[in-house]
N, C-alpha and C positions, 0 to 999 in steps of 0.2 A: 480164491474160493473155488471151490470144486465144482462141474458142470451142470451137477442135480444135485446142489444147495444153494437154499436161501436166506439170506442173511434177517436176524431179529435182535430186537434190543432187551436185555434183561434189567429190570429198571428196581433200586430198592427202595420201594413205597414205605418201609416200617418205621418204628419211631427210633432205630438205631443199625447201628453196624450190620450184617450179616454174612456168615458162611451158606456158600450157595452152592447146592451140586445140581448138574442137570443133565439130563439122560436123551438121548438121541433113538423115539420108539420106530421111528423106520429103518433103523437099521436091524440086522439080525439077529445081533448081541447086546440091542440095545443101548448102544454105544456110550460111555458114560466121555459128557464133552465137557464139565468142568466139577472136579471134585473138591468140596469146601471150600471153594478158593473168597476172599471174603471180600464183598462187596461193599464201598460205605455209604451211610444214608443219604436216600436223595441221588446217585452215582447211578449211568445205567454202564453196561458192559455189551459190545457186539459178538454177533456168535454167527457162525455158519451151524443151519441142522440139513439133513436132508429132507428133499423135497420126496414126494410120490408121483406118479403120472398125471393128478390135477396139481401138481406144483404146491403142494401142499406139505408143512414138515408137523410133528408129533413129538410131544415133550412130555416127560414128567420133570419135576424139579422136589427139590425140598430147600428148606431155608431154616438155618438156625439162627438166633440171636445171639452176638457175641458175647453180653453181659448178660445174658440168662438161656443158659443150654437148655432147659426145660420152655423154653418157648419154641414150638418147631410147628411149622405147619409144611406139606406135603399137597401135590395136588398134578395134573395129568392135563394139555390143552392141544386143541389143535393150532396150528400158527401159519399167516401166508408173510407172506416176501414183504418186509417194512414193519411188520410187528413191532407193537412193546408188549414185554411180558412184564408184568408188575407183581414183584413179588414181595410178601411180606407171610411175618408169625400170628402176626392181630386175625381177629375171628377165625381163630382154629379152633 
């Protein structure tokens, strides 16, 4: 892991499989650190994001369901070091 990143867990909280991409905001380009790669239910996945000078990293994600492409929800969080991010389609 890199100097000034922090490691966080992406966790799939939904009622099925998922394509997860998730976007890295303290970087300058935004940095996209995993594109649709698909997660299965229940499954979390480790990630390096960058931290900021309070040690703090910045995500957006979005999350498809694999057995219903119209289920998608999207959403933006700040994250510290030991995270779960828990994502899911439900209440979008």
């Amino acid at each position: 892991m890199q100097a000034n990143a922090i490691g966080i867990r992406i966790h799939n909280t939904d009622i099925g499989d998922l394509y997860v991409s998730i976007w890295d905001r303290n970087t300058a380009d935004n940095r996209l650190l995993i594109d649709g790669d698909r997660i299965n239910e229940e499954k979390e996945l480790n990630l390096p994001v960058t931290a900021d000078g309070d040690n703090h990293g910045k995500i957006a994600w979005r999350a498809v369901r694999v057995d219903d492409p119209n289920a998608v929800r999207e959403d933006e969080q700040s994250v510290s070091s030991g995270d779960r991010v828990d994502v899911t389609t439900r209440f979008a």
